[in-house]
Every structure is written in structure tokens, then in C-alpha cells.
C-alpha positions as CSV (number, residue, x, y, z in Angstrom):
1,X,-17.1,108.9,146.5
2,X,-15.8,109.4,150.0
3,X,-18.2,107.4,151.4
4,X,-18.5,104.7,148.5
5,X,-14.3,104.3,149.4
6,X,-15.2,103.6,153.5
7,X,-17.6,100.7,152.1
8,X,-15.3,99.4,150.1
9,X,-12.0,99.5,152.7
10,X,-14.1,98.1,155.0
11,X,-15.0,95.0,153.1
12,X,-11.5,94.9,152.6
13,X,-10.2,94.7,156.0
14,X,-13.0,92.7,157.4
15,X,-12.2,90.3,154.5
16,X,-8.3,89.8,155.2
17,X,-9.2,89.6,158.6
18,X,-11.5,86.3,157.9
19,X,-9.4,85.0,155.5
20,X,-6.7,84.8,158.1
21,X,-9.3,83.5,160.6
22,X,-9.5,80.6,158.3
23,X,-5.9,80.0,157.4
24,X,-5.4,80.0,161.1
25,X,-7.8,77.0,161.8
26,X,-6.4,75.1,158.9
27,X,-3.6,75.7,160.7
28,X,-5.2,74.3,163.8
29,X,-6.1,71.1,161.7
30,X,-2.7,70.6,160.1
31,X,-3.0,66.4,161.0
32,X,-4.9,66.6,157.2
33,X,-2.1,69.2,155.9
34,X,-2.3,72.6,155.0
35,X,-3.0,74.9,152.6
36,X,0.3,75.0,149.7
37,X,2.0,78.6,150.7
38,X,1.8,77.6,154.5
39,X,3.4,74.0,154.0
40,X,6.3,76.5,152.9
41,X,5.5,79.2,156.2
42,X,5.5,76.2,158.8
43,X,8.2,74.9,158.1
44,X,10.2,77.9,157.8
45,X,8.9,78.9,161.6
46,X,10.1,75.1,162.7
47,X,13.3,75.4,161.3
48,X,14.3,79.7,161.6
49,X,11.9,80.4,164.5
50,X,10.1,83.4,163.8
51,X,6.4,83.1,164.0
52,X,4.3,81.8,160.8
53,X,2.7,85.0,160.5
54,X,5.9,86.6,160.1
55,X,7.3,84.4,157.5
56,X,3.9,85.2,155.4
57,X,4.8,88.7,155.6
58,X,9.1,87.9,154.6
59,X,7.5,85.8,151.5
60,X,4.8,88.5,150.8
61,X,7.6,91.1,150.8
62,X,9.5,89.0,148.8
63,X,6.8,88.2,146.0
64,X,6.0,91.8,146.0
65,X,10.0,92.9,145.4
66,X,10.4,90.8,142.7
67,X,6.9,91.2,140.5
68,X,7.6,95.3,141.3
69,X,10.9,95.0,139.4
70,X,9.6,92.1,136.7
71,X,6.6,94.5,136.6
72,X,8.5,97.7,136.3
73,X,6.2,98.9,138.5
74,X,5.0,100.3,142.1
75,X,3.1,97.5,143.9
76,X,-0.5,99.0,145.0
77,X,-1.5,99.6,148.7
78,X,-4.1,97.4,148.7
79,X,-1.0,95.0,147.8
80,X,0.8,96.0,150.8
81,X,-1.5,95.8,153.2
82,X,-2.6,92.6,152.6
83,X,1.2,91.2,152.8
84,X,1.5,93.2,156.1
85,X,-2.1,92.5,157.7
86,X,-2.7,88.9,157.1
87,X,0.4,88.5,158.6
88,X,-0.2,89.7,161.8
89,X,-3.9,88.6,161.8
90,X,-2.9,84.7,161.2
91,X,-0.5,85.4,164.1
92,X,-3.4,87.0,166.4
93,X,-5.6,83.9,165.8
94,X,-3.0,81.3,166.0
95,X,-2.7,82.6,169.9
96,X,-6.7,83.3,170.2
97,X,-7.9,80.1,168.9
98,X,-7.9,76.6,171.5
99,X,-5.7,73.9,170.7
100,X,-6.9,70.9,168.6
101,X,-7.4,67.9,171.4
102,X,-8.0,65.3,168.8
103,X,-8.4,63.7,165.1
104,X,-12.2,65.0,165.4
105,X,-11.0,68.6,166.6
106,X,-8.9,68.3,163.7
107,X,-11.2,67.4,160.8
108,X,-13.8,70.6,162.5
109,X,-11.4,72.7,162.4
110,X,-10.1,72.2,158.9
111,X,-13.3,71.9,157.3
112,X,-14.6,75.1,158.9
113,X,-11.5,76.5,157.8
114,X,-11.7,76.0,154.4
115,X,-15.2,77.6,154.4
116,X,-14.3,80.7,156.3
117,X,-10.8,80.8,154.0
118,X,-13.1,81.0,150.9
119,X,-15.7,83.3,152.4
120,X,-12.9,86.0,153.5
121,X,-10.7,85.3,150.0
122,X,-14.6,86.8,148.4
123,X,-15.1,89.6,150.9
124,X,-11.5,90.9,150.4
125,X,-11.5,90.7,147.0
126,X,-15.3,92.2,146.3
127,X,-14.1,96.3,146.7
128,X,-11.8,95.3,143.9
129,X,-9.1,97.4,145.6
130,X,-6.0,95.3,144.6
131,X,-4.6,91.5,144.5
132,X,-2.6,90.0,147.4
133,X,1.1,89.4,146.8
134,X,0.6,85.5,145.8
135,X,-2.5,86.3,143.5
136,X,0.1,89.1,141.9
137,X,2.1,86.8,141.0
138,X,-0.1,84.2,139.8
139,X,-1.6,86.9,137.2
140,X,2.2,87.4,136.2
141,X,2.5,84.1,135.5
142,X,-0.3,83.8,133.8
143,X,0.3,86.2,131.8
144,X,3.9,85.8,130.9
145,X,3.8,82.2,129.9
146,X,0.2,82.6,128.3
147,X,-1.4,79.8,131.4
148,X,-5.3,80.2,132.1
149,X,-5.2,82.0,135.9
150,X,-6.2,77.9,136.8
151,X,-3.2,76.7,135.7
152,X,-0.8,79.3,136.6
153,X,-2.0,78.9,140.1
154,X,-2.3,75.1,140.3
155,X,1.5,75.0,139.3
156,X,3.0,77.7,141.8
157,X,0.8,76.4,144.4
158,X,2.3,73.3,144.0
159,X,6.0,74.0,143.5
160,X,5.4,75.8,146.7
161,X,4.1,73.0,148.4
162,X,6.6,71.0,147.6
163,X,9.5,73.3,148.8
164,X,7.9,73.4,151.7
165,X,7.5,69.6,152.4
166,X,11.0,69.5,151.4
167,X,11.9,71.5,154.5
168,X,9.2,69.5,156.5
169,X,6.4,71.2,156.4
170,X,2.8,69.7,156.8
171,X,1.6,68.1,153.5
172,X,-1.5,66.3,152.9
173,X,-4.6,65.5,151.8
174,X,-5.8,68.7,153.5
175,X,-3.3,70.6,151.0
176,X,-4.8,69.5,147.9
177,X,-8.1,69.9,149.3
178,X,-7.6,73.9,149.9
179,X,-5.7,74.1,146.7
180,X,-9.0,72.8,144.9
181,X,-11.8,73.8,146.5
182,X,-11.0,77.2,147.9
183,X,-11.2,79.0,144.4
184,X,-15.0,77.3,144.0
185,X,-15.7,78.8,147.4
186,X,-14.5,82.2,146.4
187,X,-16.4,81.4,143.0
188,X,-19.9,80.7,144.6
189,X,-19.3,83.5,147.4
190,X,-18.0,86.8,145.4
191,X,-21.1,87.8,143.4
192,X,-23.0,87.9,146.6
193,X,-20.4,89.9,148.4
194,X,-20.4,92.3,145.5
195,X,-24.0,92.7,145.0
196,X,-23.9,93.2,149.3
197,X,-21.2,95.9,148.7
198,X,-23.2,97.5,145.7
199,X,-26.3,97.6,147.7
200,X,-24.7,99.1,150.7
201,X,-22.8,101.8,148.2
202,X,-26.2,102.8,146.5
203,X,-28.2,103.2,150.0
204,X,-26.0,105.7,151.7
205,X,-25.7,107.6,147.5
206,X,-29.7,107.3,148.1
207,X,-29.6,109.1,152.1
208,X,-26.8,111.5,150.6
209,X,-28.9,112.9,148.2
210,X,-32.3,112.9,150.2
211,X,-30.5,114.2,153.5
């Protein structure tokens, strides 16, 4: 069990940490817009200061407050974490990676980004340890109101955007791009990270036993 839980953290981590990696280039590549909750994180950081990293973790917390009391219950640590270390690794990346120079910089950037978004969103979620804040409160949603998991995201991703543009955030083409294709990513992407994580699970439970 113990060492079925380190394989499964690990995917975990190394997953948020990839999935920032590609909100960060997005990022990078704003000319084509940005994905719908950092329309909202952008242009709080333009307007209050702060850095956008930090504003995913003030709307995380926030998310995570409210479906804890709609919920009636104690949000998971997997939850936490998430808010708390995505935060902090889109920040890390926004100072590692090189400034765009140009439209073509731009469109590399934001395509890769996508890619790598979708790839980390998988990995994270393979171990099955617990849904991000935003996720969280799509299933609520969901749930509540009786929307397919498609719907209920499509709409709150979209409301979000649009506060976000209202404040002047960077909406565009790029923004309904991620909002689409992201989820087929993570669709084509998960069973192989699962079947990776199951492997890697059942060859250490096969060394335990013949050690």
C-alpha cells in the first residue's frame, strides 16, 4: 500500500507541475487569448497587482470555501494542494520561461501549451487522489442543476471568461480553443497514464513479494 500511495502522489505532483508548465506558456502566447479561468487571473494581476499565480490560489481558496459549505463538507488534500501548488508553479514558470518575441513565438507557444496543459490535466488526475478546486465545482454544478459534466463546465468556463474580459483580461480565439480541446486531450491521454501508473504499481507489488 505504502508504496502503491508514493506512485500514485508522485503522478500527482509531477502532473500539477505540467499542467502549470502549460498554463504558463498559454500564458506566454496570450496575443490568441487564454484559457477561460486565467482571462479572470490576468486581469485581476493588471488591475490589483499580485502575481497571476497568486490570484489562482485567492480564486481556488475561494471555490474551495464555498463548495466546503454548499457541500457540507471538508474539502480533500489532494483538493488543497492542487489550489496551493499550481499556484506557485504557474508563477515559477512565468519567471523561468523566455519572453515571446513575436506572432510566430506566440502561436509555438500556445499550441505547445495546450498539449502539455492536456497531458498534465491526465497525469494529475490518473492516481485518482482528488479533483482540483474548479473541477469541484464543476461536479457541483453538475450535479445540482442535473447538466452533463460537458455542459456544466462549458457554462462556468464561460461566465468566467467573460468576467474576466469584463475587467480586461485576454480573450480570444485561443480561449475557446483551450476550453474545447483540452478535455479531448485529457480524453485521449488518461487511459495511458493510468495503465502507466497500474503497471508501475503492479511491478514494485511483483519485487515486494519476490524480494
Amino acid at each position: 500500500m505504502r508504496r502503491e500511495l508514493k506512485w500514485k502522489w508522485l503522478f500527482f505532483f509531477v502532473g500539477l507541475a505540467v499542467m502549470s508548465l502549460g498554463v504558463s506558456m498559454i500564458i506566454e502566447g496570450k496575443a490568441l487569448g487564454v484559457g477561460p479561468w486565467d482571462v479572470l487571473h490576468i486581469a485581476l494581476f493588471e488591475r490589483l497587482g499580485l502575481t497571476i499565480g497568486s490570484w489562482s490560489i485567492i480564486t481556488g481558496l475561494v471555490i474551495v470555501g464555498s463548495t466546503s459549505l454548499l457541500l457540507k463538507e471538508w474539502p480533500r488534500l489532494a483538493t488543497g494542494l492542487n489550489m496551493v501548488l499550481c499556484g506557485m508553479f504557474i508563477d515559477f514558470f512565468n519567471w523561468l520561461l523566455p519572453d515571446s518575441t513575436g506572432l510566430i513565438f506566440d502561436y509555438i507557444y500556445f499550441i505547445l501549451g495546450v498539449l502539455v496543459l492536456g497531458i498534465g490535466c491526465a497525469l494529475y488526475i490518473s492516481p485518482r487522489l482528488g479533483a482540483g478546486p474548479r473541477d469541484t465545482l464543476m461536479i457541483f454544478f453538475a450535479k445540482k442543476f442535473g447538466f452533463s459534466i460537458g455542459k456544466a463546465r462549458l457554462m462556468m468556463e464561460a461566465s468566467i471568461a467573460l468576467i474576466g474580459w469584463l475587467l480586461g483580461g485576454p480573450i480570444g480565439v485561443g480561449t475557446i480553443i483551450t476550453a474545447l480541446f483540452t478535455g479531448y486531450i485529457v480524453q485521449i491521454s488518461l487511459p495511458f497514464f493510468e495503465t502507466m501508473l497500474e503497471n508501475r504499481i503492479h511491478d514494485e507489488e511483483h519485487e515486494e513479494v519476490f524480494s
